[in-house]
N, C-alpha and C positions, 0 to 999 in steps of 0.2 A: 488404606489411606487413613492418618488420623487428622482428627481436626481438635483445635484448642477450645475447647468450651465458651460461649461467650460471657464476659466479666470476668477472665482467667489473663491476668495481667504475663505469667509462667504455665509453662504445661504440666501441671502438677496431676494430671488425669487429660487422658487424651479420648476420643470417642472414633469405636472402630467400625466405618463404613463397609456397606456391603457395596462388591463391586458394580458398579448401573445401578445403584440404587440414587433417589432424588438428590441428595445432599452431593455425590459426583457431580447428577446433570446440572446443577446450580453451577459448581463449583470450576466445571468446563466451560457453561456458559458467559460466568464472569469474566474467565481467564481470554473467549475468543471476541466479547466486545470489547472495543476500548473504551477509556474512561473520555470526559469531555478534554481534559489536557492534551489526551494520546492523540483523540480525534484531531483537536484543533491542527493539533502537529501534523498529523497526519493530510489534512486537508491543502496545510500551507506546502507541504512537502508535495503533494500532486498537481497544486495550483502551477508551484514553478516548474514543475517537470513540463505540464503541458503549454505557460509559457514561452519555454525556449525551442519547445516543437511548433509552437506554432510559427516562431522568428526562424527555424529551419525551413519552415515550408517557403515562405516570403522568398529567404536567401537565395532556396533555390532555384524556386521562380524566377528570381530576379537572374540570374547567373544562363538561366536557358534561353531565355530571351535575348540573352545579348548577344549579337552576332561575332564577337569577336574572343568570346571564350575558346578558353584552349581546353583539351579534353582532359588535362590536368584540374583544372578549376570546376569541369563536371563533376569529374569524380571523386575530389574534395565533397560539391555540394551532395553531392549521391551519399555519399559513407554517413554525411553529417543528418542529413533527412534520414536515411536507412538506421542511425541510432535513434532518433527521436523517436521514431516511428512504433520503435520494440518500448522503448519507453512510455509512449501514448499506450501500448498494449499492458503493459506491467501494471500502468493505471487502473485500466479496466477493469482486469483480471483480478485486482486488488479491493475497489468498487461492487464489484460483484461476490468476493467472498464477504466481506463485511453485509450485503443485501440477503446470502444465503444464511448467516447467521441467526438473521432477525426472527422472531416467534413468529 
């Protein structure tokens, strides 16, 4: 791996890393946190995921209770809660590698 020396505008001299040595673990650690931008993004992007899981959940609430659904309109609500659902998971799962990252 080389790295551009710092105050090296061009890679006029490059510096060669031993593999697993400190300058890698930095250099992977930088690459698996994200920056505050990534985050923010990051956060606005799981807010609305679990958003419209939550207006799935409601939906389908609302749709079992009614005694005059048709098993078409179940099974509409079912597919549409069944995707939220793996989305609320994707969340997590996402949450949690960002948690295992941390020092």
């Amino acid at each position: 791996m080389g790295i551009i020396p710092e105050g090296q505008s061009e890679p006029a001299k490059t510096v060669i890393c031993e593999a697993g040595g400190r300058i890698e673990q930095l250099l992977k650690r930088a690459l698996l946190i994200p920056r505050a931008s990534e985050a923010r993004d990051m956060q606005s992007w799981e807010e609305s995921i679990l958003g419209v899981a939550r207006m799935d959940v409601v939906r389908a609430l609302s749709v079992a209770e009614d005694e005059k659904v048709t098993r078409a309109e179940l099974t509409v609500a079912l597919f549409f809660l069944a995707q939220s659902a793996r989305a609320a998971v994707r969340v997590a799962e996402s949450r949690q590698e960002r948690l295992d990252t941390l020092p």
